[in-house]
C-alpha positions as CSV (number, residue, x, y, z in Angstrom):
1,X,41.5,192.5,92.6
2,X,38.0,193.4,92.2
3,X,37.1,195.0,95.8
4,X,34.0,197.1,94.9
5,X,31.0,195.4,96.5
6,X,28.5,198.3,95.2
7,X,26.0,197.6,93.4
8,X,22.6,196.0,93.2
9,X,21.8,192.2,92.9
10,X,20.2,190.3,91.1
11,X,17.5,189.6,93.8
12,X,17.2,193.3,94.3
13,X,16.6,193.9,91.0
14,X,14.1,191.3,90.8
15,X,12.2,192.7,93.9
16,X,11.9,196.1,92.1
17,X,11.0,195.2,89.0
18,X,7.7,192.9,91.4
19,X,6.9,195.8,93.0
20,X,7.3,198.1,90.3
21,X,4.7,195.4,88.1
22,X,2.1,194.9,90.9
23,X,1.6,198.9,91.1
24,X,1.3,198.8,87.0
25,X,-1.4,195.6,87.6
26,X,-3.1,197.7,90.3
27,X,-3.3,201.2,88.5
28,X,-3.5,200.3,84.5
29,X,-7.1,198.9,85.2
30,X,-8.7,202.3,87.3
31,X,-7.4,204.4,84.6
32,X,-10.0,202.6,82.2
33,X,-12.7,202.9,84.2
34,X,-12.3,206.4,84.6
35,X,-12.8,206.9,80.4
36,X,-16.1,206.6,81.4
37,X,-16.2,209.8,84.2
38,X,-14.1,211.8,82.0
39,X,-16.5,211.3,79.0
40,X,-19.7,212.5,81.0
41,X,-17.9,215.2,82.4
42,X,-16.7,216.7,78.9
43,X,-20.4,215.9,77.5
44,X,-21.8,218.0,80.2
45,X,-18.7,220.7,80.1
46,X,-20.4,221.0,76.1
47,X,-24.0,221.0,77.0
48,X,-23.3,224.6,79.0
49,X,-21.0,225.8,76.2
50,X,-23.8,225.1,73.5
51,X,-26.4,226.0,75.9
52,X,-24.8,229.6,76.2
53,X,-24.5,229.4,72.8
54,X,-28.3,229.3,72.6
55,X,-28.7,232.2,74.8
56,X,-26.6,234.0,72.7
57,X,-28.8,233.4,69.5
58,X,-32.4,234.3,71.4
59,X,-30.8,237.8,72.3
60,X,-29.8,238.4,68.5
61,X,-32.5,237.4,67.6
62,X,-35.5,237.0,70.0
63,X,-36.2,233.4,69.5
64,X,-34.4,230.1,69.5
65,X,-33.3,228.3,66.5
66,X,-35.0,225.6,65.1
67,X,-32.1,223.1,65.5
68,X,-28.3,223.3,66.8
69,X,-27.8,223.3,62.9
70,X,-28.8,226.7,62.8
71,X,-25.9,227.7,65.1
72,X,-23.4,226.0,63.0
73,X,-22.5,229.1,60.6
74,X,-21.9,231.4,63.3
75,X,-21.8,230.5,66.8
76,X,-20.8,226.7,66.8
77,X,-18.9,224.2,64.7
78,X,-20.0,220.7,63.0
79,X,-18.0,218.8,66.2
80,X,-19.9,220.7,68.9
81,X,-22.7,219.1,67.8
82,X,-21.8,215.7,69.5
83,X,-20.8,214.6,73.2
84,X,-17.4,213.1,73.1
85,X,-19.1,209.8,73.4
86,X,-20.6,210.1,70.3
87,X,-24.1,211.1,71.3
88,X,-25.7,214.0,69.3
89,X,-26.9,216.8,71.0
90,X,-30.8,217.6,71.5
91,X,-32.6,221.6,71.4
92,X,-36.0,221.4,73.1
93,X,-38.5,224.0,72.0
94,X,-37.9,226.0,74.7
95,X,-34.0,226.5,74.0
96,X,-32.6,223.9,76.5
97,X,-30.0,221.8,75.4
98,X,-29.4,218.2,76.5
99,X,-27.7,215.1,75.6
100,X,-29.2,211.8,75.8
């Protein structure tokens, strides 16, 4: 009656869904360490932009602003002001921009 023998067991099925749960258990936890990395990388990627920034400013102007709040109106915005990490930005004297 019923001469179809295609098909997957139920052993197969259960070998998949192993292997397909080991690679999850062995991936999931490098993609959290690697918040880390991509947060450095962004708050350096925003230390040039706001460093150009500066530049920008002392050739207006021929000197550098006080503070990155001075750049807010025109040449940055409130949220360029902090690292995606959530540290805030520092302006040395002499125009150079770093993050903690």
């Amino acid at each position: 009656m019923f001469n179809n023998n295609r098909g997957f067991t139920l052993i197969e099925m259960l070998i998949v869904l192993l292997i397909i749960s080991v690679l999850i258990i062995l991936i999931v936890p490098n993609l959290g360490d690697r918040s880390n990395e991509v947060h450095s990388k962004g708050c350096e990627a925003l230390v040039t932009i706001v460093q150009g920034q500066v530049d920008v400013y002392y050739m207006e102007n021929n000197s550098y602003p006080n503070s990155l709040d001075a750049l807010v109106s025109d040449y940055l915005t409130e949220d360029q002001l902090t690292c995606p990490n959530g540290e805030d930005l520092n302006l040395s004297a002499d125009g150079n921009v770093s993050a903690p």
